[in-house]
C-alpha positions in Angstrom: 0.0 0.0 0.0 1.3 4.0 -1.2 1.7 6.3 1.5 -1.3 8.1 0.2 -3.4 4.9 0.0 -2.4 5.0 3.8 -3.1 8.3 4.5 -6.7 7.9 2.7 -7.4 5.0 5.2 -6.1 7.1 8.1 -8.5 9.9 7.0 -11.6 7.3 6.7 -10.7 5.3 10.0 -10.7 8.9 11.4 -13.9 10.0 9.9 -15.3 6.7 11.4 -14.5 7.1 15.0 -15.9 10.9 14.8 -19.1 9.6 13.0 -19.6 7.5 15.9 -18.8 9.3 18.8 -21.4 12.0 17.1 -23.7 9.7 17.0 -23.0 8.1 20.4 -23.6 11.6 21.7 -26.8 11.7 20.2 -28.1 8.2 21.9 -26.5 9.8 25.0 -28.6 13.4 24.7 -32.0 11.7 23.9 -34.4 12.0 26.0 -36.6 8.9 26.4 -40.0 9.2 25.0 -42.4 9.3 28.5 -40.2 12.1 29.8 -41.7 15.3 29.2 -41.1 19.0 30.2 -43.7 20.1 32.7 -45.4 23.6 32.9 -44.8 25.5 29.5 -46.1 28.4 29.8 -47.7 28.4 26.0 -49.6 25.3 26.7 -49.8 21.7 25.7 -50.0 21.7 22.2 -47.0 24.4 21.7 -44.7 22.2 23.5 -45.6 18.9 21.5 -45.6 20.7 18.4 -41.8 22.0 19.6 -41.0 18.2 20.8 -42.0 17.0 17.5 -40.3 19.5 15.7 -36.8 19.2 17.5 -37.5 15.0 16.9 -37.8 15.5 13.6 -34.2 17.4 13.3 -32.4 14.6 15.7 -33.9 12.0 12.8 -32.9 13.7 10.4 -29.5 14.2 11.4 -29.0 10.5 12.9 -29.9 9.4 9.5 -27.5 11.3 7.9 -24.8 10.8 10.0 -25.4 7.2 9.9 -25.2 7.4 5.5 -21.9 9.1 6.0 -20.8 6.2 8.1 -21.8 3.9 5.9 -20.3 5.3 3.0 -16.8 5.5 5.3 -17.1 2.0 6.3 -17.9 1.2 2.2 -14.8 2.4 1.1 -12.8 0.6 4.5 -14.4 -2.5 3.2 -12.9 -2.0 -0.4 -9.7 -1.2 1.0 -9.6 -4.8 2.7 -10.5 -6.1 -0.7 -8.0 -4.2 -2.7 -10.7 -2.6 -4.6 -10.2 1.3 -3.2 -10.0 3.9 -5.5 -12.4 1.8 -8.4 -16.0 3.0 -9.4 -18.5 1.0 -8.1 -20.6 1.3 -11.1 -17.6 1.3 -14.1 -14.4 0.0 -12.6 -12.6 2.3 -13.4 -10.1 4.2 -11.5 -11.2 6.7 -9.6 -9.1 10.3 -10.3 -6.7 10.7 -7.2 -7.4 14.4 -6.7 -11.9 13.3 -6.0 -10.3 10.8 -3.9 -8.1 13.2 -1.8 -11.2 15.5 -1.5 -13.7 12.8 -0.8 -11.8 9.9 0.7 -15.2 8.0 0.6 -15.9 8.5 -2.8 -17.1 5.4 -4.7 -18.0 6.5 -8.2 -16.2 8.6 -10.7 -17.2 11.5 -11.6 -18.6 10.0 -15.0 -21.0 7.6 -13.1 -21.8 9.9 -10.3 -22.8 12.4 -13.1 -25.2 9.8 -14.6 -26.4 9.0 -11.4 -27.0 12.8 -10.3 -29.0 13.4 -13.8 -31.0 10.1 -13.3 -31.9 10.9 -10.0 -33.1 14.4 -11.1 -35.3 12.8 -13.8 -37.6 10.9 -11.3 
């Protein structure tokens, strides 16, 4: 393995542990569901609408934390299988400089063009 295949790993092994710490302190700062705030002094109904509307953020941005993760621990896998820096779709090679901006990157730019265009189109 280069030195910058090893630095790319280093970067997504790195990107891993944050991703899960983040979302560790999310499990952490959740409060459970039959705990409620009492006495708001805008009434019931403001306070669930403001419980629901803070829940839906948290979602949100557990599930997107946990798509960057999964894209991170995509391109450990194809490290293990000698398959890093190849386009899921094409096979090709992947250009270095994507790569060294986007160490999780799994489609050239080709592909992920096709793919942006196609997902536009539905």
């Amino acid at each position: 393995m280069t030195t910058e295949s090893n630095l790319l790993r280093s970067r997504l092994e790195s990107e891993r542990k944050r991703l899960l710490g983040e979302l560790e302190q999310i499990k952490a700062s959740t409060r459970p569901f039959d705990e409620r705030r009492e006495g708001s002094p805008f009434g019931k109904r403001e306070e669930e609408a403001t419980e629901a509307f803070e829940l839906e953020k948290r979602l949100a941005f557990e599930r997107r934390l946990r798509e960057q993760l999964a894209e991170v621990e995509h391109a450990l896998e194809k490290f293990d299988q000698k398959t890093y820096g190849l386009c899921d779709i094409c096979g090709q090679k992947i250009d270095p400089e994507r790569l060294e901006a986007l160490p999780q990157a799994n489609l050239c730019l080709s592909c992920k063009a096709k793919q942006a265009k196609n997902a536009k189109g539905k």
